[in-house]
C-alpha positions as a printed NumPy array, in Angstrom:
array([[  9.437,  -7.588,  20.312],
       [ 11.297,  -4.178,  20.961],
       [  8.761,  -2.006,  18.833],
       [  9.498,   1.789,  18.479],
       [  6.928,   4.757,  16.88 ],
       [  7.574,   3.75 ,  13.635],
       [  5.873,   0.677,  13.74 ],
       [  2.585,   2.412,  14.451],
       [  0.703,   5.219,  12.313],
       [ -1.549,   7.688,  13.698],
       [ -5.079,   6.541,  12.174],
       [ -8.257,   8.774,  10.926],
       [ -9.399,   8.718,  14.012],
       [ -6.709,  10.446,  15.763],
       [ -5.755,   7.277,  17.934],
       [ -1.96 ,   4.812,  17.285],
       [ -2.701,   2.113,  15.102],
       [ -0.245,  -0.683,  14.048],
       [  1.332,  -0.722,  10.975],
       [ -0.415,  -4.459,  10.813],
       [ -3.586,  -3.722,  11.067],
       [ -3.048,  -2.061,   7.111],
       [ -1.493,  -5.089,   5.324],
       [ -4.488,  -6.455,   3.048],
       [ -5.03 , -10.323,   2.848],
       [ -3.154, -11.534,  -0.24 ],
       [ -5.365, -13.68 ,  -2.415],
       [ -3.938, -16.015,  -4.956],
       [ -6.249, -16.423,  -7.65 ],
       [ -6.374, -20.352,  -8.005],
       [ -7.588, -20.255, -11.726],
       [ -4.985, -18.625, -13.339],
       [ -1.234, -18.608, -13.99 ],
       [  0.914, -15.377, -12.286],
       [  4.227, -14.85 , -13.348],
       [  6.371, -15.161, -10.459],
       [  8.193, -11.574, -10.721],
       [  4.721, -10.157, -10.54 ],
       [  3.546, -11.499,  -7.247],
       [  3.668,  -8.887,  -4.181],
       [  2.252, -10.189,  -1.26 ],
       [  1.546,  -7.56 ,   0.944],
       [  3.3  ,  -7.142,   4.295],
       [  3.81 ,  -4.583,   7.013],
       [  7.064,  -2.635,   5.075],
       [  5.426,  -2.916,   1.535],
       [  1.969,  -1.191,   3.027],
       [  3.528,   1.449,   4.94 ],
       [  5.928,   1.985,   1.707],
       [  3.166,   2.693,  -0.412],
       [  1.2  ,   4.342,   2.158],
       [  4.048,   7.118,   2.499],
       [  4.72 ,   6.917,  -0.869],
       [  1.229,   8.243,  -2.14 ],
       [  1.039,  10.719,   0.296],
       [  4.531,  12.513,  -0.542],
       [  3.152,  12.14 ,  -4.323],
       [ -0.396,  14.023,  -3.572],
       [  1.401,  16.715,  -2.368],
       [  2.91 ,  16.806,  -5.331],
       [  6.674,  16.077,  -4.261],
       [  9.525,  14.11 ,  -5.71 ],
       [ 10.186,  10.887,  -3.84 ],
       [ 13.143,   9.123,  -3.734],
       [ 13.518,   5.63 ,  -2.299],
       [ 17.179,   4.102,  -1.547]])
């Protein structure tokens, strides 16, 4: 497990936290039908995507993802 500083984020309260500690639990809602091309279930690149994501776009800047 060769982990570098981008695995981590620096939290609210000033200290490293893991990237893994943001990923929400994915519930599938039992009683109804999703479309498959719908589904995300979150994971450690998805989370920090949209984490950096938002935070370019309250600053009010263009992002670009490749």
């Amino acid at each position: 497990a060769d982990e570098t500083i981008f695995e981590y984020l620096v939290a609210d309260n000033g200290n490293w936290m893991h990237w893994s500690k943001m990923v929400s639990v994915f519930d599938y809602p039992p009683d109804s039908l999703l479309d498959y091309h719908k589904i995300l279930v979150p994971n450690v690149d998805n989370t920090r995507t949209i984490f950096l994501v938002d935070l370019i776009a309250q600053q009010g800047k263009a992002v670009l993802l490749i």
